[in-house]
gemmi code that builds the backbone of each chain (N, CA, C; Angstrom):
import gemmi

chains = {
    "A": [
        ("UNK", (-106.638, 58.967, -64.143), (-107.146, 57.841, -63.364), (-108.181, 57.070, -64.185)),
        ("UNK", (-107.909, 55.754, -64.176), (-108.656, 55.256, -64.865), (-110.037, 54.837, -63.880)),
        ("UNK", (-111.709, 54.558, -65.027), (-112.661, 54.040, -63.684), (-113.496, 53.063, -64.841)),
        ("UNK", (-114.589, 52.388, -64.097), (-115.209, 51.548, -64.713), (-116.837, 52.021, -64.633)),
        ("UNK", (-116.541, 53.002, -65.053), (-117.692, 54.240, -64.579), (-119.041, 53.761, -65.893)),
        ("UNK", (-118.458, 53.879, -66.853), (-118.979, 53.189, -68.166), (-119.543, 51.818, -67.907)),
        ("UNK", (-118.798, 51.135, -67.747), (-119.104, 49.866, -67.864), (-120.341, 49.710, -66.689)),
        ("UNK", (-120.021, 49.914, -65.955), (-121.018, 49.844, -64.137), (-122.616, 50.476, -64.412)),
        ("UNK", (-122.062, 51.892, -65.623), (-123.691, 52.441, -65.883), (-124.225, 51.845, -67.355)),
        ("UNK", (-123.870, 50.811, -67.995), (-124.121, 50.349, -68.998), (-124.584, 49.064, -68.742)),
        ("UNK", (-124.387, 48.479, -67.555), (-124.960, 47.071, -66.164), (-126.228, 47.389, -65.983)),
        ("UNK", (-125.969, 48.542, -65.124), (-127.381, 49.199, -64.980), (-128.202, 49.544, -65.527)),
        ("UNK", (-128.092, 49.737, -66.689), (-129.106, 50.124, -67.891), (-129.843, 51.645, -67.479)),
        ("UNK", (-128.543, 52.098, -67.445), (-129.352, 53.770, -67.441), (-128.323, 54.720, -68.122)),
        ("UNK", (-129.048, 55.535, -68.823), (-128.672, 56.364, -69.851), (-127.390, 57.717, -69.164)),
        ("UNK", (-126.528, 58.015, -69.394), (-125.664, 59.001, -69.113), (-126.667, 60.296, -68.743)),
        ("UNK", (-127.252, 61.009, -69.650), (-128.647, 61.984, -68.874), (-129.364, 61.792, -67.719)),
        ("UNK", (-129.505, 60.253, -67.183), (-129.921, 60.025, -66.018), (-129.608, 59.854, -64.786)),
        ("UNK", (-127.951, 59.146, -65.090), (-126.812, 59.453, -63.792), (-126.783, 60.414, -63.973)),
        ("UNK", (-126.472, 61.519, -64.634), (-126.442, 63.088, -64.577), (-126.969, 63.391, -63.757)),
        ("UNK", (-128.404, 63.190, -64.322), (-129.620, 64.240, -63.445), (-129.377, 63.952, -61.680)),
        ("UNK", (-129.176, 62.138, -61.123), (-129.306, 61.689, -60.372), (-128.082, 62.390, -59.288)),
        ("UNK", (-127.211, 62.840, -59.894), (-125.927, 63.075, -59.398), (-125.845, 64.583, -59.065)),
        ("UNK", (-126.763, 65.311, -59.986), (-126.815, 66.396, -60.164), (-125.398, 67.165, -60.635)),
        ("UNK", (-124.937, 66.640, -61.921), (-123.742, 67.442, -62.901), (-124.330, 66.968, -63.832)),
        ("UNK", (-123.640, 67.380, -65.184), (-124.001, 67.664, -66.415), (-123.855, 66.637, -67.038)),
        ("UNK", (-123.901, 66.450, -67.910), (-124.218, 64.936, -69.041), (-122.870, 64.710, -69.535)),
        ("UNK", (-121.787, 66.340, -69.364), (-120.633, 66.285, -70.112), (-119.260, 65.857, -69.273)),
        ("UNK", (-119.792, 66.160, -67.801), (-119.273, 65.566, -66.654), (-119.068, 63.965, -66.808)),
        ("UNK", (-120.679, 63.404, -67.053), (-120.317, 61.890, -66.981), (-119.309, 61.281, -68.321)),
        ("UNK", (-119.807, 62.038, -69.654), (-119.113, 61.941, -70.684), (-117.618, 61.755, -70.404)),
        ("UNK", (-117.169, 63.201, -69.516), (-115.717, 63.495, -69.354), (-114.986, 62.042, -68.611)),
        ("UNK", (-115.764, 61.868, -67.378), (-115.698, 60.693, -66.503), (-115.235, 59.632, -67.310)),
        ("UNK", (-116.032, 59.293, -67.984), (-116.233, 57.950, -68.667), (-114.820, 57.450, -69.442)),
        ("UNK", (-114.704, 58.667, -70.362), (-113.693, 58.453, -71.410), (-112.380, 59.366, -70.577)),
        ("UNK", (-112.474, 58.983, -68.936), (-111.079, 59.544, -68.324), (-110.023, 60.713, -68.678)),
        ("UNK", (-110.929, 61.836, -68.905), (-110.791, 63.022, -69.444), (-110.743, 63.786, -68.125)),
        ("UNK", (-111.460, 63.319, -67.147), (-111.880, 63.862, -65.766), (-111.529, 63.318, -64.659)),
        ("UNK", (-111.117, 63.952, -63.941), (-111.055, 62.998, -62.392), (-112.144, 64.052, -61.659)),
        ("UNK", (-112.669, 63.072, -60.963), (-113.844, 63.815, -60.444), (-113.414, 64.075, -58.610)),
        ("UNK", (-114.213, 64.788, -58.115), (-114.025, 65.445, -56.718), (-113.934, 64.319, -55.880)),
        ("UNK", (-113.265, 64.431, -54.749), (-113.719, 63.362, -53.808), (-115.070, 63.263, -53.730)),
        ("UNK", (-115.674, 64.214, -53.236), (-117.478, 64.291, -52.984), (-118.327, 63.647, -54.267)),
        ("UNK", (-117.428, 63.730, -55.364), (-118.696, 62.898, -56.506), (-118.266, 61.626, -56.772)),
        ("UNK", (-116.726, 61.612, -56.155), (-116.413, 59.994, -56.238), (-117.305, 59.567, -55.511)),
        ("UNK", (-117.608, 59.923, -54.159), (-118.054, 59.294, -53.144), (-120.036, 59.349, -53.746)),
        ("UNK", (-120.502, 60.576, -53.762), (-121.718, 60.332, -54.783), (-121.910, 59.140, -55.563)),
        ("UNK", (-121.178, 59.100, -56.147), (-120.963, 57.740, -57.576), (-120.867, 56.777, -57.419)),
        ("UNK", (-120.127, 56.434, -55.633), (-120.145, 55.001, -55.183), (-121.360, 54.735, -54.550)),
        ("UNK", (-121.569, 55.698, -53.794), (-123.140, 56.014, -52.972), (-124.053, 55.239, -53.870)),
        ("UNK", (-124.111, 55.387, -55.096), (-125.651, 55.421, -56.161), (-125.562, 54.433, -56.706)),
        ("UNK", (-124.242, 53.788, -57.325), (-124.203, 52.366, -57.513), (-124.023, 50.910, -56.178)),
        ("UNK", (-124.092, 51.569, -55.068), (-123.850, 50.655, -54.030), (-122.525, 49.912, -54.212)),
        ("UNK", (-121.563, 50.949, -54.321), (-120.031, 50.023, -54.540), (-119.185, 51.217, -53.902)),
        ("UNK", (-118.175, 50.669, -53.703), (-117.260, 50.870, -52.709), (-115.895, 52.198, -53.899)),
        ("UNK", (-115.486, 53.098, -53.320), (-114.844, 53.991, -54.467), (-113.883, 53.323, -55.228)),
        ("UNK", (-113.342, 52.368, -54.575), (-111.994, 51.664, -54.953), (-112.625, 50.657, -56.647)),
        ("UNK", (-113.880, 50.096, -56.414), (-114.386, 49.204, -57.292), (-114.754, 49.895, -58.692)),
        ("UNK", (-115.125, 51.548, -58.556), (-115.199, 52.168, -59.740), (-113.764, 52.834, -60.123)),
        ("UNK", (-113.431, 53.350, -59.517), (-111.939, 54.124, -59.650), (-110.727, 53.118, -59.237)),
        ("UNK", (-109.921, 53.660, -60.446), (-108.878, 52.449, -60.246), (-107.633, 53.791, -60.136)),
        ("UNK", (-106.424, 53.728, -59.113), (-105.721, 54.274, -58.434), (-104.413, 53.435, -58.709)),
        ("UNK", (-103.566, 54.020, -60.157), (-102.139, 53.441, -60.124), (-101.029, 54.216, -60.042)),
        ("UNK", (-99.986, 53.894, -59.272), (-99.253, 54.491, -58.841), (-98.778, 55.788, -59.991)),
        ("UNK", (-97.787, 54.825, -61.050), (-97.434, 55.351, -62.320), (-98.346, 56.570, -62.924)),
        ("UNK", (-99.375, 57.071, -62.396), (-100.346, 58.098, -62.679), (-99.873, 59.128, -62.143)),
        ("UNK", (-99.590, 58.937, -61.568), (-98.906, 60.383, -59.874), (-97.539, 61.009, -61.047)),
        ("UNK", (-97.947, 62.392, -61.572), (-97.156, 63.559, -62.077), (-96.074, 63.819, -61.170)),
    ],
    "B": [
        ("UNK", (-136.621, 85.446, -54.765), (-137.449, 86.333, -54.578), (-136.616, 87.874, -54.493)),
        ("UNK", (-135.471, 87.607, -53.622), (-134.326, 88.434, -53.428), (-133.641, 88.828, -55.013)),
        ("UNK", (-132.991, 87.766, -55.722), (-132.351, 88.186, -56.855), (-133.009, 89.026, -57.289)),
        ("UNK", (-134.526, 88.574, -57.713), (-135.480, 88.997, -58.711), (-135.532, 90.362, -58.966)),
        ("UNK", (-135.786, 90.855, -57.258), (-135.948, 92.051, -56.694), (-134.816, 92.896, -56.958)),
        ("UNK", (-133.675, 92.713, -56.960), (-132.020, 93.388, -57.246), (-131.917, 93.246, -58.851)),
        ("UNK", (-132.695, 92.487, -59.369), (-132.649, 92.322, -61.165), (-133.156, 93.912, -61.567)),
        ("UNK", (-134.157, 94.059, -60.804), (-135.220, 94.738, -61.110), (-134.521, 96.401, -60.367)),
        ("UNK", (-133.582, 96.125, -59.623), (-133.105, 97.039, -59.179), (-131.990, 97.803, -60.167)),
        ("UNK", (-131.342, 96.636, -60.645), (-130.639, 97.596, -61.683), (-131.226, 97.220, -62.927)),
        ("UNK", (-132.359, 97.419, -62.969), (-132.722, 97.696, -64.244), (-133.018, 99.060, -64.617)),
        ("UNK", (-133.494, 99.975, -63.105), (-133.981, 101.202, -62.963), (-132.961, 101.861, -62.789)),
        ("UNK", (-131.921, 101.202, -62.447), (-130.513, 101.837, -62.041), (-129.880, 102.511, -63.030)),
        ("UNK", (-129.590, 101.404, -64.254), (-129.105, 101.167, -64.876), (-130.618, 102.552, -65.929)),
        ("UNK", (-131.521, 102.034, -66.310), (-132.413, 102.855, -67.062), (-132.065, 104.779, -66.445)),
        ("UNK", (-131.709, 104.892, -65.352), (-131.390, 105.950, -64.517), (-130.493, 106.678, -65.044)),
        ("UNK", (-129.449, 105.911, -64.984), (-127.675, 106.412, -65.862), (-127.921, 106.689, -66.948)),
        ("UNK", (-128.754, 105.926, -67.723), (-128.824, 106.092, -69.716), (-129.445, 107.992, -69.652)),
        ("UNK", (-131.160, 107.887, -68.687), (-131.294, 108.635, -69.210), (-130.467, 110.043, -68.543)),
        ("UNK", (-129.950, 110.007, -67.733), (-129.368, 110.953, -67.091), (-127.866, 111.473, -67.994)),
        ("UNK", (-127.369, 110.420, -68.403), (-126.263, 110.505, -69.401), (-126.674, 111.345, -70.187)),
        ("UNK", (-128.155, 110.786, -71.129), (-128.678, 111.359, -72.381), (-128.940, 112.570, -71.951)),
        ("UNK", (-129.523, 113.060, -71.038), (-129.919, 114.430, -70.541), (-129.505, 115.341, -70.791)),
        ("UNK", (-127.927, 114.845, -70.060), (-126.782, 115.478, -69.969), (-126.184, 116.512, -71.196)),
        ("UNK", (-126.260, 115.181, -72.135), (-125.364, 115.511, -73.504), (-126.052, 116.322, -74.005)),
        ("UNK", (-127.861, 116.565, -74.121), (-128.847, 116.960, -74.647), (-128.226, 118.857, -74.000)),
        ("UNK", (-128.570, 119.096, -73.265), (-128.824, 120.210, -72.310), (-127.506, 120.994, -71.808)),
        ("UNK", (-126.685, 120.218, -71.764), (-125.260, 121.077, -71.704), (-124.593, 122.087, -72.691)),
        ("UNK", (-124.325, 123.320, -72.446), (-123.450, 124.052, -73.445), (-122.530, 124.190, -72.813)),
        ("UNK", (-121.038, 123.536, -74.118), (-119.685, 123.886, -73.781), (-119.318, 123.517, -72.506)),
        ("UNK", (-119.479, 121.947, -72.412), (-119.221, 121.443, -71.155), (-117.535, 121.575, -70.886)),
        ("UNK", (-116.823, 121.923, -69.784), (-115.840, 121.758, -69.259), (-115.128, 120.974, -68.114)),
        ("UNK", (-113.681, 120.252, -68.795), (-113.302, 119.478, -67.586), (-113.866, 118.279, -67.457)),
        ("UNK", (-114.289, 117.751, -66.964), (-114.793, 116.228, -66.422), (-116.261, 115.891, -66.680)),
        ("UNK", (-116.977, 117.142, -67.075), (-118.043, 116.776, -67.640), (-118.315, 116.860, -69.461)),
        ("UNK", (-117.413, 116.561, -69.468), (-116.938, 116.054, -71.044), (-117.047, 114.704, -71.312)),
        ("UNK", (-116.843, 114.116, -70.547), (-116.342, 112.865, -70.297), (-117.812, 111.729, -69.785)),
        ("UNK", (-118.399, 112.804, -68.196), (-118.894, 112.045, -67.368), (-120.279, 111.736, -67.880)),
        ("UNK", (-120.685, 112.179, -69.039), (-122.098, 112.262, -69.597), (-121.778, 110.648, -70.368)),
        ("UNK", (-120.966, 110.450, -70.807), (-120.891, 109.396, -71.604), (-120.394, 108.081, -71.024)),
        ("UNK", (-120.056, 108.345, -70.002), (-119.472, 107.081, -69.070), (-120.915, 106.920, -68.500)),
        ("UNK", (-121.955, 107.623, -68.191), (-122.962, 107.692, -67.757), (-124.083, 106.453, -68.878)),
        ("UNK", (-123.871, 106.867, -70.028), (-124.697, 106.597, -71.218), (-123.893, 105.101, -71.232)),
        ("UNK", (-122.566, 104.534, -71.666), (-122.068, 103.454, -71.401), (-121.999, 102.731, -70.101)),
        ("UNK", (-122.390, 103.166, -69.133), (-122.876, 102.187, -68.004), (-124.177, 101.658, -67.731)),
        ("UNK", (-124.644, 102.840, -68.282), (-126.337, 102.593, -68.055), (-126.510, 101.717, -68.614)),
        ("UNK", (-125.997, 101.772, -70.591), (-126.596, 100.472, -71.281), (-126.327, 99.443, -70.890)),
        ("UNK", (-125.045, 99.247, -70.165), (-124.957, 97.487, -69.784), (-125.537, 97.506, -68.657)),
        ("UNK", (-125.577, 98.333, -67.657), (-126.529, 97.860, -66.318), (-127.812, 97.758, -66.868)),
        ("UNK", (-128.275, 98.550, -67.800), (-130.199, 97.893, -68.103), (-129.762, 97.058, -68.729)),
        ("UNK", (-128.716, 96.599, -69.665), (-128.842, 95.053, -70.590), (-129.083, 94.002, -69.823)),
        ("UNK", (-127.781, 94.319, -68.798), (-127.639, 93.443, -67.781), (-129.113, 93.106, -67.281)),
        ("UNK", (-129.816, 94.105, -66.178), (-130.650, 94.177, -65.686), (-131.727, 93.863, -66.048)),
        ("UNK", (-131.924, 93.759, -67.386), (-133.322, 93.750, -68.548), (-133.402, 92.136, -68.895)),
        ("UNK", (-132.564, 91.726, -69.097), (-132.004, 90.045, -69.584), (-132.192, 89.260, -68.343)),
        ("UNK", (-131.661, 89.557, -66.929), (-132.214, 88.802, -66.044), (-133.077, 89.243, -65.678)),
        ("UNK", (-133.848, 90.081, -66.005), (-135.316, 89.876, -65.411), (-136.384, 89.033, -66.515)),
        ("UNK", (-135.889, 89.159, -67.690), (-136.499, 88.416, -68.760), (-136.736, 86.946, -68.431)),
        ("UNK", (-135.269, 86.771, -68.448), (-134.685, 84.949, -68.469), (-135.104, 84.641, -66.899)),
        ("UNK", (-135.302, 85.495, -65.628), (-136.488, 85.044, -64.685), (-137.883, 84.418, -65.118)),
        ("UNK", (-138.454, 85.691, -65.635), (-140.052, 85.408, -66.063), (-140.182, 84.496, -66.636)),
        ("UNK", (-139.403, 83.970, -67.695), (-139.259, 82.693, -68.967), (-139.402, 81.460, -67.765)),
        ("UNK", (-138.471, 81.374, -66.517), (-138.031, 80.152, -66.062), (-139.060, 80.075, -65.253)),
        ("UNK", (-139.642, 80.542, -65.139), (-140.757, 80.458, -64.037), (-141.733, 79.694, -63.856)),
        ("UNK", (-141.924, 79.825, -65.668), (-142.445, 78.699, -66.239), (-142.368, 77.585, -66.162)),
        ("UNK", (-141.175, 77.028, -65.967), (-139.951, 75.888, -66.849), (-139.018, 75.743, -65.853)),
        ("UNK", (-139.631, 74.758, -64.670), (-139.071, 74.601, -63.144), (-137.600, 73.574, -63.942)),
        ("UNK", (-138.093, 72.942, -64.476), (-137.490, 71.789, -65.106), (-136.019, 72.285, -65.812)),
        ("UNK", (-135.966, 73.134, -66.603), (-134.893, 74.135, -67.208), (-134.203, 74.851, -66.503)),
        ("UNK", (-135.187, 75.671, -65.367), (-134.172, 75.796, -64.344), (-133.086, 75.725, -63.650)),
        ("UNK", (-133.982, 74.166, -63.525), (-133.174, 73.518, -62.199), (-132.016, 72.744, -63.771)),
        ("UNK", (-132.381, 72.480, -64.813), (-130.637, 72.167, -65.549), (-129.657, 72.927, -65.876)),
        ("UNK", (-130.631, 74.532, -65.680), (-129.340, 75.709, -65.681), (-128.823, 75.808, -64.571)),
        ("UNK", (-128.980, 75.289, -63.410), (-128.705, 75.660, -61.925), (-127.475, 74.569, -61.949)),
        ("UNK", (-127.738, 73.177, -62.138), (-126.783, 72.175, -62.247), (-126.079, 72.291, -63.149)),
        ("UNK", (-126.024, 72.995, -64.115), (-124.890, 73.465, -65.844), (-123.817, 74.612, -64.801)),
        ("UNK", (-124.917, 75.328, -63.504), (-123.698, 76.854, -62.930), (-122.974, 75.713, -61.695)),
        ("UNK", (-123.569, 74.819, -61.595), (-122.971, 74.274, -60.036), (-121.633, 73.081, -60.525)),
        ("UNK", (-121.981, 72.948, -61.875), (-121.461, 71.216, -62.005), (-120.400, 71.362, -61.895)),
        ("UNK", (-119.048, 70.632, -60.916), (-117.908, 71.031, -60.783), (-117.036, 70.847, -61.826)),
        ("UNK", (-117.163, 70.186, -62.887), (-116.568, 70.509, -64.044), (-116.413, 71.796, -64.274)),
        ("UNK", (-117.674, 71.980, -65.072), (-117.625, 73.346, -65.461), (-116.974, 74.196, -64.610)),
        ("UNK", (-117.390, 74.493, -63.086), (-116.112, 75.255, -62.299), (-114.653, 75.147, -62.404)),
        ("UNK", (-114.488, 73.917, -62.293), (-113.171, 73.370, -62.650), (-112.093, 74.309, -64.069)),
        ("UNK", (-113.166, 74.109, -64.750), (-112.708, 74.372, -66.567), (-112.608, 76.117, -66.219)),
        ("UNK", (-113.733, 76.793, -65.808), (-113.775, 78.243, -65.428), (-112.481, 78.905, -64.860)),
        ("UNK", (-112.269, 78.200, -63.637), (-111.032, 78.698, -62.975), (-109.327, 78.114, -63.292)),
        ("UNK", (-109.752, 77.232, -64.273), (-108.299, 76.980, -65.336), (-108.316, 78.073, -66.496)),
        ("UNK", (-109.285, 78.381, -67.398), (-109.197, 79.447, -68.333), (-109.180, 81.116, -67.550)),
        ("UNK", (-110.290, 80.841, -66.128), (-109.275, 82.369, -65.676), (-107.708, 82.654, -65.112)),
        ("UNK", (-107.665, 81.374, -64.509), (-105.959, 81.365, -64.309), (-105.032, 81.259, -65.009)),
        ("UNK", (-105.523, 81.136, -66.819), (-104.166, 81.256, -67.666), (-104.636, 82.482, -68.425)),
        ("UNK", (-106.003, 83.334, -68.210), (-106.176, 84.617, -68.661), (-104.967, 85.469, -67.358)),
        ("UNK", (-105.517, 85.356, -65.922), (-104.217, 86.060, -65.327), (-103.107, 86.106, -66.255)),
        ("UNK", (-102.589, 84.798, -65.831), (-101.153, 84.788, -66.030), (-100.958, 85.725, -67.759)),
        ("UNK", (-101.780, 85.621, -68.764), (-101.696, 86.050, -69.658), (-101.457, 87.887, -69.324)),
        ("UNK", (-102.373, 88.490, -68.933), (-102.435, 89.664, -68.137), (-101.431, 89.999, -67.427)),
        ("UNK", (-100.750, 89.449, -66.968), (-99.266, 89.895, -65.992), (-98.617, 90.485, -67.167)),
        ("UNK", (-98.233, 89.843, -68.441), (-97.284, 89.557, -69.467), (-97.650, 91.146, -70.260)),
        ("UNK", (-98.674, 90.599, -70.633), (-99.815, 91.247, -71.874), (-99.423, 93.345, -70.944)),
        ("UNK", (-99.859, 93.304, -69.558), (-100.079, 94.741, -69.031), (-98.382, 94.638, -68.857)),
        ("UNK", (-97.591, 93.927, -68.167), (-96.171, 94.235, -68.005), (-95.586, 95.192, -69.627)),
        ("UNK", (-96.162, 93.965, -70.515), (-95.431, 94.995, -72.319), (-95.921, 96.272, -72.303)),
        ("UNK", (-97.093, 96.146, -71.545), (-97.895, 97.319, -72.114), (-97.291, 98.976, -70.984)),
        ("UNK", (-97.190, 98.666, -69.885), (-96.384, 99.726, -69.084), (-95.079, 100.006, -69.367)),
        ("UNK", (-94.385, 98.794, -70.248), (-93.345, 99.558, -70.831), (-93.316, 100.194, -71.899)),
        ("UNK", (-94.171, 99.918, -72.609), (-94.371, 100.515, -73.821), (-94.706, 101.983, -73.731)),
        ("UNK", (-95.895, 102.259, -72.979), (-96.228, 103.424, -72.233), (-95.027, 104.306, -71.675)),
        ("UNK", (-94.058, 103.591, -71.348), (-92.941, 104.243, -70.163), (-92.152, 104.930, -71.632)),
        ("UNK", (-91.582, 103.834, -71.980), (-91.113, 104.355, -73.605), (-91.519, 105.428, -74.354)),
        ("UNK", (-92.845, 104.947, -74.501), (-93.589, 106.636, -75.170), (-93.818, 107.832, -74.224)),
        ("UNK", (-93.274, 107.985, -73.720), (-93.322, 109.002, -72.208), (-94.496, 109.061, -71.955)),
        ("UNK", (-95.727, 108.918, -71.759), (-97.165, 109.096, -71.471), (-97.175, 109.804, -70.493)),
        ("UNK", (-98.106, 110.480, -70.253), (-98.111, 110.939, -69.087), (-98.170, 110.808, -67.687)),
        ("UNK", (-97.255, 110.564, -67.172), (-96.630, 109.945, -65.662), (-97.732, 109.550, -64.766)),
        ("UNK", (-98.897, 110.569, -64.825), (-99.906, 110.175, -64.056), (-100.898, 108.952, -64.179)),
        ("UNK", (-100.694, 109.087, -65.685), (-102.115, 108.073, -66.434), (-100.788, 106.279, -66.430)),
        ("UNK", (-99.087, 107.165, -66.501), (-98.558, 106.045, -66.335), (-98.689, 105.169, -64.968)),
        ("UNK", (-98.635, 106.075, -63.902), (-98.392, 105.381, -62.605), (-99.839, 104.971, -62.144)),
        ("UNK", (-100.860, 105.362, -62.661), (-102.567, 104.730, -62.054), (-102.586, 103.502, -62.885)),
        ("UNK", (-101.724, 103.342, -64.291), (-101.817, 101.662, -64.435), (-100.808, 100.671, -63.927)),
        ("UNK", (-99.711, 101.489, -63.478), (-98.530, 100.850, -62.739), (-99.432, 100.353, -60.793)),
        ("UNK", (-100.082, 101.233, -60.353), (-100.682, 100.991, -59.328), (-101.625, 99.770, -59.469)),
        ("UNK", (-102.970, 100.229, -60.170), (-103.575, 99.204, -60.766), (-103.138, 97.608, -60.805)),
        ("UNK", (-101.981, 97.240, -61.600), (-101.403, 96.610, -61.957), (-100.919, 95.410, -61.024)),
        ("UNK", (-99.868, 96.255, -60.097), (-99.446, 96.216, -58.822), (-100.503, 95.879, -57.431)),
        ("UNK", (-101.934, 96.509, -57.945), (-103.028, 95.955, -56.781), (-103.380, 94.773, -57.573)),
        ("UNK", (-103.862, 94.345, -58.574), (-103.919, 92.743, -58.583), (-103.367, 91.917, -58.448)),
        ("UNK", (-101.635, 92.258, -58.750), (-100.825, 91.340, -57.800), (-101.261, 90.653, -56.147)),
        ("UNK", (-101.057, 92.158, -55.839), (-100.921, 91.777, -54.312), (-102.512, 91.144, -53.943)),
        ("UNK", (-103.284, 91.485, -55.138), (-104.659, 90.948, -54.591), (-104.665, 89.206, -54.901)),
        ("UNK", (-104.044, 89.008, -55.491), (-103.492, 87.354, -55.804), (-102.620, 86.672, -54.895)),
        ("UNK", (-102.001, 87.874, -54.448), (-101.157, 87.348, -53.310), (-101.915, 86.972, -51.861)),
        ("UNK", (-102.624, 87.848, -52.097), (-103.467, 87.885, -50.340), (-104.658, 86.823, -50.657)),
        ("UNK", (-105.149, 86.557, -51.656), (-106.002, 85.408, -51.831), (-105.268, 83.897, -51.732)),
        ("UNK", (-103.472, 83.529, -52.197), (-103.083, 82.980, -52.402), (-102.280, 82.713, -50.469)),
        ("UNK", (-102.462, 83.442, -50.127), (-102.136, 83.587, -48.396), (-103.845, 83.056, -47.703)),
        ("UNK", (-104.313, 83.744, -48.006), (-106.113, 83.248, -47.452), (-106.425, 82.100, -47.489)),
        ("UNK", (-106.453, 81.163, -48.738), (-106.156, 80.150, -48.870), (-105.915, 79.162, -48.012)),
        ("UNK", (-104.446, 79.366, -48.188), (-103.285, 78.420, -47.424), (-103.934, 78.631, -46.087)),
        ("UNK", (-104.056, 79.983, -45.607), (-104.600, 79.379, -43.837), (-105.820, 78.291, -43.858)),
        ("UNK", (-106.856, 78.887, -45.271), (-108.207, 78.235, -44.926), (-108.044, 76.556, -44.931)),
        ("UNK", (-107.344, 76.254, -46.134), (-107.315, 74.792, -46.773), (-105.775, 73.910, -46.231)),
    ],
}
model = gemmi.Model(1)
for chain_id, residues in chains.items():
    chain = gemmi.Chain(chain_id)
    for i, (resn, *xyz) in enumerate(residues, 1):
        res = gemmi.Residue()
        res.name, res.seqid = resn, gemmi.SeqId(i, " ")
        for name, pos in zip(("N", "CA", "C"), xyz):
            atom = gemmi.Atom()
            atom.name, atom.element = name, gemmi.Element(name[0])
            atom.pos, atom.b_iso = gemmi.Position(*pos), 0.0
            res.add_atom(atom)
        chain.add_residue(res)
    model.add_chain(chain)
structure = gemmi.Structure()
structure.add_model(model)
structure.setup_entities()
């Protein structure tokens, strides 16, 4: 799944160690996130939209052709 | 406050077995039967229950200090990644283990071993199955 997880915390001007901390997972979590290595839980999608004030759909992008 | 207290529990536990093991081996003449054996299973449990036991009570006292370190080792045991990654490398250690003990009970069967020591790893074997099975049933009702 692709997200704009990067881009959204690079707007914000805050360091990957700091969504970490804020989120409470690891630095390698957001790393993983970022470079779509990871799909993250519902509960930290929803965290992640929570903290940037955006909606899950606006960070996470959901294409069909992904579905194994 | 609880852990701390159970750290500290097998540390004495564990310090208990070593020296009771050592005792053992010290003071026995011409041990027979099962106490051949039980002195040294004694001495190898002890050391890892005090390692065990000795290390978290250490790496307590250290953090006690160091609220801050803590709390990033607490979020390094919680972060669902890392869980994630944990229970993919133990689920292809299983599956490895089915394979790995299946060669190995035949191999055993082959070398005639002795039927008893054969069938307590055939049992063995056979209870982690079914213990995968009944977790893999538990499950499904819970989720």
């Amino acid at each position: 799944m692709k997200n704009r997880l990067g881009e959204i915390r690079k707007k914000h001007g805050i360091k990957q160690e700091e969504l970490a901390a804020a989120l409470e997972v690891s630095r390698q979590t957001i790393g993983s996130l970022e470079n779509g290595r990871y799909n993250p839980s519902i509960l930290l999608a929803f965290k992640i939209a929570r903290y940037f004030d955006l909606s899950i759909e606006e960070i996470f992008i959901y294409e069909e052709s992904e579905v194994k | 406050m609880k852990k701390s207290v159970s750290a500290f529990i097998l540390m004495f536990l564990g310090l208990a077995l070593l020296s009771a093991g050592i005792y053992t081996v010290k003071t026995s003449i011409d041990p027979q039967g099962m106490m051949r054996v039980l002195p040294y299973l004694c001495i190898g449990l002890g050391c890892g229950i005090f390692g065990h036991g000795t290390g978290d009570v250490i790496s307590r006292r250290i953090l006690k200090n160091h609220p801050a370190k803590e709390k990033e080792i607490e979020i390094e045991r919680q972060d669902e990644r890392n869980i994630t990654l944990g229970s993919l490398a133990k689920a292809k250690a299983y599956d490895m283990m089915i394979y790995v003990f299946g060669a190995l009970m035949l191999a055993f069967a082959l070398m005639e071993v002795d039927l008893a020591a054969l069938l307590l790893l055939v049992f063995a074997y056979l209870f982690v199955v079914a213990y995968g099975i009944y977790y893999r049933y538990k499950y499904d009702k819970e989720m």
